[in-house]
C-alpha positions in Angstrom: 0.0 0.0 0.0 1.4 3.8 -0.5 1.7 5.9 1.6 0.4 9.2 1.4 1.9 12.5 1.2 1.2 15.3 4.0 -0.8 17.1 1.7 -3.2 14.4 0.7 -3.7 13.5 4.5 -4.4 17.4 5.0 -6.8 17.0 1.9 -8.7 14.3 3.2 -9.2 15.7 6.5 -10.3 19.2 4.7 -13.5 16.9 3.0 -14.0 14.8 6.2 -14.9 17.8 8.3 -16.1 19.9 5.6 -18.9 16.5 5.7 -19.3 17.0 8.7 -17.6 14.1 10.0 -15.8 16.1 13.0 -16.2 14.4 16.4 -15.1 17.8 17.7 -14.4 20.9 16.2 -13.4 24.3 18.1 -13.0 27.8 16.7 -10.1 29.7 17.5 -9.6 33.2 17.4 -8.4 34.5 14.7 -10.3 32.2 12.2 -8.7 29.0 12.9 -10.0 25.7 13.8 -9.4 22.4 15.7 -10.9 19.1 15.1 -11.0 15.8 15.7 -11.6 13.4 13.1 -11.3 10.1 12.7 -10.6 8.6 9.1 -12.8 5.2 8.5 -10.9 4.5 5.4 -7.4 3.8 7.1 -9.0 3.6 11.0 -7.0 6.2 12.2 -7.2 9.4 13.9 -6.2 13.0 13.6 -6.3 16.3 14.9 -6.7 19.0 12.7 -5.8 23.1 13.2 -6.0 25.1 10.7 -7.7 28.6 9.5 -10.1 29.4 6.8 -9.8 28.3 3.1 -10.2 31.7 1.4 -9.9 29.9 -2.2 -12.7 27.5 -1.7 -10.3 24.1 -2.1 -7.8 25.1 -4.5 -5.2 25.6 -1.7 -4.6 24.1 2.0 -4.9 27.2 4.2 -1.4 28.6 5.6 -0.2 27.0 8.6 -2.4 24.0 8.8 -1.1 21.0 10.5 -2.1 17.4 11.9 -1.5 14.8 14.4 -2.1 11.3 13.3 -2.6 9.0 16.2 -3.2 5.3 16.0 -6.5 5.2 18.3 -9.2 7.4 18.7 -8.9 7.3 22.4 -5.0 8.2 22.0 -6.6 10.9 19.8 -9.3 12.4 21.8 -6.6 12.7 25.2 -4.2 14.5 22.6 -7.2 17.1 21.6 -8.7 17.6 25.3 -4.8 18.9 26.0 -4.4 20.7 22.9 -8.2 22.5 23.6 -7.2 23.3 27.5 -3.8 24.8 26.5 -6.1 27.1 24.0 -8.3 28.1 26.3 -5.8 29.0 28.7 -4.3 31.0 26.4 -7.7 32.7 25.6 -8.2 31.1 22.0 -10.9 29.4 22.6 -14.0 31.3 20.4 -16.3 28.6 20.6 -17.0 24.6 21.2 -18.7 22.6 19.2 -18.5 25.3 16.0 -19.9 24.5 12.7 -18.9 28.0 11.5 -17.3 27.5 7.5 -18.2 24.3 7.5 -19.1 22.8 4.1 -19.0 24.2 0.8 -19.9 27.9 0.1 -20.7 27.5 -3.3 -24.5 29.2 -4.0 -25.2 28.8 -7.6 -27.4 26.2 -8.8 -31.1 25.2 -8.8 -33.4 26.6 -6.7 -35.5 24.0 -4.7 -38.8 24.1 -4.5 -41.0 22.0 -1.8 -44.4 21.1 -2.1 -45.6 24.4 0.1 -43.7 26.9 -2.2 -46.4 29.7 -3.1 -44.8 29.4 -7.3 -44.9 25.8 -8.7 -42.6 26.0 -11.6 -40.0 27.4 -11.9 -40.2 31.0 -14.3 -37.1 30.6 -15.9 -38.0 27.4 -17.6 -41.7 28.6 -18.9 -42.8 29.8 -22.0 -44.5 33.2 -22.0 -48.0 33.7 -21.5 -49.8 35.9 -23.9 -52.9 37.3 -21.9 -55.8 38.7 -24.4 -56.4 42.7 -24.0 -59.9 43.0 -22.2 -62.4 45.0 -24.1 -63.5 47.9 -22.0 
């Protein structure tokens, strides 16, 4: 089996949490993160810190790193030390943060329920020609 580079390991812990997989995730301040994750495809487990991803994927943000540990216990003792040095250094913004998580990307269909006041969508009809009313 290869062995992956740092950035592919980085990479794959970017989409993880960006699914939501997180079993933790804390916002620093200054607009960086930590997060535990655990990876189910090699069954190990990482912490994450890193800050926000200004170019929506194409780039690993600036001084993002990891810690790869080989159980999730190991893991999760590793992060509860990491998170009480950062909150006694004041870092701590909030617990449990879902803040930039996901994809910001807005384009696309708009969808429409079954309680929507418009049926059909008025970009794909054809024009209605109403007949003038005679006074």
């Amino acid at each position: 089996m290869q062995e992956k580079s740092e950035e592919q390991i980085v990479s794959r812990l970017l989409k993880l949490e960006n699914d939501g997989q997180a079993e933790r995730r804390v916002q620093l301040t200054g607009e960086r993160f930590l997060s535990l994750l655990h990876d189910p495809d090699n069954g190990r487990s990482y912490i994450l810190r890193h800050g926000l991803d200004d170019t929506e994927g194409a780039e690993i943000p600036e001084g993002t790193e990891f810690f790869e540990y080989p159980t999730p216990d190991e893991a999760q003792r590793a992060f509860d030390q990491l998170l009480g040095e950062s909150s006694r250094a004041g870092e701590v913004v909030e617990e449990d943060s879902t803040e930039d998580i996901g994809d910001s990307e807005s384009g696309g269909a708009e969808v429409r329920d079954r309680y929507a006041d418009i049926d059909e969508d008025e970009l794909t009809q054809e024009p209605t020609i109403r007949e003038e009313e005679e006074p």
